[in-house]
N, C-alpha and C positions, 0 to 999 in steps of 0.2 A: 504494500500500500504506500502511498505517498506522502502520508502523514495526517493522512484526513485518516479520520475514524469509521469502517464500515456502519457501523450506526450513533449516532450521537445520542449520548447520554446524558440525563441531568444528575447534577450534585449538590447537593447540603454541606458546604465544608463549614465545622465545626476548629476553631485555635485560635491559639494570643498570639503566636508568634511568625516571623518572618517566611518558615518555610511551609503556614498556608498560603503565603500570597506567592511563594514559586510553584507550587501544587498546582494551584487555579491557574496561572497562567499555561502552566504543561498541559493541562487540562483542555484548555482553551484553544491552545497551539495542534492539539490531535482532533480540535472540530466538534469536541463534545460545550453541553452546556451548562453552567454555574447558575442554578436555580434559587440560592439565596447561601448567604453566610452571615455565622453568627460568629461572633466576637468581641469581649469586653475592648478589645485593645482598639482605640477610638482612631491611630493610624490606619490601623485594616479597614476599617468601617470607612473610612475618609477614602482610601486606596478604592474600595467596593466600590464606593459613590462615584467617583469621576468613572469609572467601568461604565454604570448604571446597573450594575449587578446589586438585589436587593437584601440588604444587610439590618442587622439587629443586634443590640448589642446581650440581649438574653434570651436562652432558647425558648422561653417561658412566652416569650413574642411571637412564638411562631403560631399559637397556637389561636391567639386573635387575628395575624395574617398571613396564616401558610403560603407556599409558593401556588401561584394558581393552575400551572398543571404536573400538579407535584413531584415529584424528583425520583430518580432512580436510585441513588444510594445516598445514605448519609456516613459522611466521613471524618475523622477527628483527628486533626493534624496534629502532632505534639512531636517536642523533642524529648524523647527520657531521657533521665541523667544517668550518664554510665558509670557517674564514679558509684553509685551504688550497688555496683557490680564487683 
């Protein structure tokens, strides 16, 4: 394939930090679609906005404005700490 996605999928990315907003754009880049993110971290939310990709800063929000044709997976981006390994 060419880097388009045989089917485009929607996503709920779920994280505070930097490497859901290179998630989303990977995402993005294979042709699928980013159907809403939630994130306390008001950079992401700001990043989301100028997108026009619809964001919230609690998952708790979704629930008064789901994505309206709802999403294929929901994903939670996070780094774990490895020193606790």
């Amino acid at each position: 394939m060419n880097g388009q996605a045989a089917r485009s999928l929607g996503f709920l990315l779920l994280g505070e930090q930097s490497l859901l907003v290179r998630c989303a754009e990977r995402l993005l880049e294979q042709g699928h679609r980013i159907d809403g993110i939630v994130s306390e971290d008001r950079r992401i939310r700001e990043w989301a906005t100028r997108l026009g990709l619809p964001c919230h800063a609690r998952f708790e929000a979704l629930q008064a404005e789901p994505p309206a044709g709802g999403f294929d997976y929901l994903l939670k981006v996070r780094v774990r700490d490895m020193a606790a390994y």
